[in-house]
C-alpha positions in Angstrom: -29.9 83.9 47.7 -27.4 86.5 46.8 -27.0 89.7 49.5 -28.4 92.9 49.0 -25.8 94.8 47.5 -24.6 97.3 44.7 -22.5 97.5 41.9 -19.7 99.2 43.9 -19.7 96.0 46.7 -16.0 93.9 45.3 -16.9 90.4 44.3 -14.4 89.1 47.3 -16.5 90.9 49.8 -20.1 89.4 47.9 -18.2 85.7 48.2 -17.9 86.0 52.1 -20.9 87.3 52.9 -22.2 84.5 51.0 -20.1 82.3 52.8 -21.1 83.8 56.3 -24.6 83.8 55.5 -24.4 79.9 54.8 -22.6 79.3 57.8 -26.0 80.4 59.7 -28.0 78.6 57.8 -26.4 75.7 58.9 -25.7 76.4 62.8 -29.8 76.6 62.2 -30.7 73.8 60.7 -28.1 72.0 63.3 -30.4 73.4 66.1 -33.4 72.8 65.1 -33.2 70.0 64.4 -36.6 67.7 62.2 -40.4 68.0 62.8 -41.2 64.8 64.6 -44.9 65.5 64.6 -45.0 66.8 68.1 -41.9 68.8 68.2 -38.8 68.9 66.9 -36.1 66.3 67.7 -32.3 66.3 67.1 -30.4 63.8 64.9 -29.1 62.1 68.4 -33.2 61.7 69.2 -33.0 64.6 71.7 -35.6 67.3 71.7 -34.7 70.7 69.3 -35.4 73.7 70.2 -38.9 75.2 69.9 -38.0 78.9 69.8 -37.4 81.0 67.1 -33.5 80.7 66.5 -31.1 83.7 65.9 -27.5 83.1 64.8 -24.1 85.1 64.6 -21.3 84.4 62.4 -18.6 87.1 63.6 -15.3 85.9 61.7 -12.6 86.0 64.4 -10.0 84.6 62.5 -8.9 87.8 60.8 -8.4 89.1 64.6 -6.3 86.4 66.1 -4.3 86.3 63.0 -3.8 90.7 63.6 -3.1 90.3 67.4 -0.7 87.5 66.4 1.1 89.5 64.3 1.6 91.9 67.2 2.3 89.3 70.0 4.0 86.0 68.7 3.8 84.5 71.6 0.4 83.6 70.2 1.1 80.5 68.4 -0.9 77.7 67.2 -3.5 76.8 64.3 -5.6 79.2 63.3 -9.2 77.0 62.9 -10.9 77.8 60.1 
């Protein structure tokens, strides 16, 4: 499924919503795990959530790596 968007949207901008959008799809299907018949259970056997599931993907990376930029005393990896 490709986001609403309009001619003027750059392709670079299409690719991470894209990308973003997937990313909630999985966190998702991580938490919710299989139907079980009676429920839904994790991969591990334990009991998924029954509730309707809303997820976030807020990339923070592009932050750290501003404020880093400013103060190099924050060092290490950036995760991605």
């Amino acid at each position: 499924m490709v986001p609403c968007t309009d001619f003027l949207t750059p392709r670079w901008l299409i690719a991470k919503m894209v990308r973003f959008r997937k990313a909630a799809e999985d966190l998702v299907y991580l938490a919710r795990g299989e139907n079980a018949g009676r429920g839904w259970k994790m991969a591990d056997g334990r009991e998924a959530s029954f509730d309707d599931i809303s997820v976030f993907v807020i990339p923070l990376h592009q932050c750290l790596s501003a404020n880093r930029k400013k103060n190099p005393k924050l060092s290490g990896p950036v995760a991605r």
